[in-house]
Structure formats: structure tokens, C-alpha cells
N, C-alpha and C positions, 0 to 999 in steps of 0.2 A: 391815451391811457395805456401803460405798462399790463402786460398780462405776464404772473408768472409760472411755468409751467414744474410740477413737481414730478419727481420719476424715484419709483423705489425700487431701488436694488435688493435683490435675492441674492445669497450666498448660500452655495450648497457644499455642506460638509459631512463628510463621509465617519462620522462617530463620535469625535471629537467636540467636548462644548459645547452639545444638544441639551446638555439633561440642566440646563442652568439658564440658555436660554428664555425670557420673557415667554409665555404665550396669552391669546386672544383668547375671547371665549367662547371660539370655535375649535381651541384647541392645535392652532396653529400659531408658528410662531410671530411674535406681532414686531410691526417695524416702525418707527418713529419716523414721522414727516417732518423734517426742519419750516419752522415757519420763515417765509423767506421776511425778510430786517426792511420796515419801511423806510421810506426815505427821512433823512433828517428835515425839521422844519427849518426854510428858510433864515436866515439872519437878518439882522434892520441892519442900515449905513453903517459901520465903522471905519473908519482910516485905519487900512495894513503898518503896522510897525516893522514886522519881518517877517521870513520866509524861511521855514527850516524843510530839509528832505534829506531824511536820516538816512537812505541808502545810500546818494552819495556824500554826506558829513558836508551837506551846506546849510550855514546857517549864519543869514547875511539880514541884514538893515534892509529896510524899504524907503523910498522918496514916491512924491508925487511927479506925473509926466504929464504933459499936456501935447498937444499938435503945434508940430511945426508950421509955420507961412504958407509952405505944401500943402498942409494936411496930412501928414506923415509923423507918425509917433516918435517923441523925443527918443534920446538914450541916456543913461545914465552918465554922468561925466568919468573919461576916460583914466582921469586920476585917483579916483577912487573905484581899482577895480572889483572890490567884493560890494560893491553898493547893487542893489534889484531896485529895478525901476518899476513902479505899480501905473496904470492908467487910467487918471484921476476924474477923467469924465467916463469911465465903466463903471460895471460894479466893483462894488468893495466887497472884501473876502465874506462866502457865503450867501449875498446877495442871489437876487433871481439873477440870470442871463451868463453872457462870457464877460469873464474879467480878466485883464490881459496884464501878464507881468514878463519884463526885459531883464537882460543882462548882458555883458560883455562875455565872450569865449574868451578873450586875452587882449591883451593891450601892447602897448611898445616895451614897455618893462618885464611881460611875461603870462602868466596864465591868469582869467581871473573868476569869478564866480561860477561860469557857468561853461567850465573848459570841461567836463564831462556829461554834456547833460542829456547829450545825444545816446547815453548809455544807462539812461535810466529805463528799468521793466516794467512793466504790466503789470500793476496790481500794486506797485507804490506805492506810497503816501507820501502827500507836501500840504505840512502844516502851514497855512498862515495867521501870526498872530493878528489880533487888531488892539486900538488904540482904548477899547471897553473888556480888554482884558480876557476875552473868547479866542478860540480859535477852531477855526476852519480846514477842517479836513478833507482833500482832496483824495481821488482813488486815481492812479495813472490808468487809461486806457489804452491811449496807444501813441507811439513816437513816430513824426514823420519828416524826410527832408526835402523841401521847397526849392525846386530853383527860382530863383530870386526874379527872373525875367518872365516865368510862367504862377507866379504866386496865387495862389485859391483864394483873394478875397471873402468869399463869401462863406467855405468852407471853415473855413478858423475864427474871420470872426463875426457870422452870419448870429442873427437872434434864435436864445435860448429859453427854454421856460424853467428849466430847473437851475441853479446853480451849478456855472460851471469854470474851466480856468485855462487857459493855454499859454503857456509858457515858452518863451521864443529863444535864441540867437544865434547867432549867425555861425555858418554849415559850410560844407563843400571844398573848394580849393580857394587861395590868397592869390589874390594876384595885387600889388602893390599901388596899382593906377588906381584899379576898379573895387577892390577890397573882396569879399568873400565873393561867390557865385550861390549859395545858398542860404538858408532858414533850415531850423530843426525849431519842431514845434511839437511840442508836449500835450495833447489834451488830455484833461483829465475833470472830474464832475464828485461834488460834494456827497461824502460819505457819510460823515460825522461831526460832530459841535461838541466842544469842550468848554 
């Protein structure tokens, strides 16, 4: 259970914009407590259509991904590089838990979907639409980069009870044989429903 703690600030001013000030009726001046914003209710199943995140001006298509032979999440195909890859045995946008969505950083032709993502901030937004016409509003928390040989399993995509989203691709330096050496991963948890 979330507990949330509320703190009132006092502002002391020396003459200015007393006499208009609000007061209580103890005759002191009264302060308004923001109610803190419940959480939005859950969403049922929908299939993501796309994935907009207007700070960085993306706003690309979704496909379904399934697990490779490995067990290792598909990717998107490299010839379509503004395609976002959704992971179609998680949840679907808004659902309870983590729902996991790919992208390429670039391809052989050049930069693609997700060639900034590592520079998204705090406090973000990444809408996703679904296929019932809602969409799913994500709040960024925090950006992190993975080396790829010490990766957090559990950490990124361990079980959730709220709805949540992490947002992946690949980070670090290129090397031609072995491809990137890292993962940047976006989490971020539902704020809003449209």
C-alpha cells in the first residue's frame, strides 16, 4: 500500500499581499492541501497499435513479438526501422504488470526509432494507443544502461502489480562482430487513461 505524505509550506512575507491573502477561522492564513491524484484504474486486453512520446517526436506503429527458440525476445525487422516491437505474451498497454516494448537505435541504413531514447527525462509521457481506441499513459521514472553481459533480469522484467512499461534498445559502444555492448531501458508506470 502507497502511503502519501503531504508537507505545507509556509511563505513568510514581509508586507506585501497579506491583506488579500485567504484566512482560517483562527484568523491565520489558510493553506490548501493538494489531494494527491489516485491511481488510474487498470485497463482490460487491448492490442497496442502505436507508441507516441512527444518529447522525443516519436510516433511509430506497433507489431506483435513473440520468444525466439532461445527464449529471447524477438525484434522488430531491421527494414522497417520506425516499426516498435510490443511483447505479445505481456501485458497489453495499461494492463496490470510489466509490458515490454523494442525498438531498433539504427540500422545499416541509418538511425531508427529509437536513436534518442536514452535521452528521454523524468517525468515524460509515452502514450500508447490500443486497438479499442484508449490510450495508455505512461509517466517516465527513470532511464538506465545495462550492460548486455551483466543484464538485471529480474529487475526490468520481474512481476508487477500496478501497470507498468519498460522500454528497451540497445546502448553502449558497436562493435561489428558482437553488435552493441549495452541495453538502455526506460521504466516507466501508468498515469493516466484516455
Amino acid at each position: 500500500m502507497l502511503t502519501a505524505v503531504l508537507v505545507t509550506v509556509v511563505v513568510q512575507c514581509e508586507g506585501h499581499g497579506d491583506a488579500t491573502a485567504p484566512t482560517g477561522p483562527d484568523g491565520r492564513h489558510a493553506v490548501a492541501a493538494a489531494e494527491p491524484t489516485p491511481p488510474p484504474r487498470p485497463l482490460p486486453r487491448s492490442r497496442p497499435t502505436s507508441v507516441r512520446i512527444p518529447s522525443l517526436g516519436i510516433d511509430a506503429p506497433v507489431m506483435g513479438l513473440g520468444l525466439t527458440a532461445a527464449r529471447e525476445l524477438e525484434t522488430p525487422p531491421v527494414d522497417d526501422p520506425n516499426l516498435i516491437g510490443w511483447y505479445r505474451g505481456g501485458p497489453t498497454p495499461g494492463e496490470p504488470g510489466v509490458a515490454i516494448a523494442v525498438g531498433h537505435r539504427d540500422t545499416t541504413t541509418g538511425s531508427a526509432v529509437f536513436a534518442g531514447l536514452a535521452s528521454v527525462k523524468r517525468g515524460k509521457k509515452i502514450e500508447a494507443r490500443r486497438e479499442d481506441g484508449r490510450t495508455a499513459v505512461y509517466t517516465v521514472d527513470r532511464v538506465k544502461v545495462y550492460d548486455k553481459a551483466s543484464f538485471p533480469d529480474k529487475e526490468v522484467y520481474g512481476p508487477s502489480r500496478r501497470p507498468e512499461l519498460r522500454v528497451l534498445t540497445c546502448g553502449g559502444l558497436f562493435d561489428r562482430q558482437t553488435g552493441y555492448t549495452s541495453n538502455v531501458v526506460v521504466f516507466a508506470h501508468l498515469t493516466a487513461t484516455k
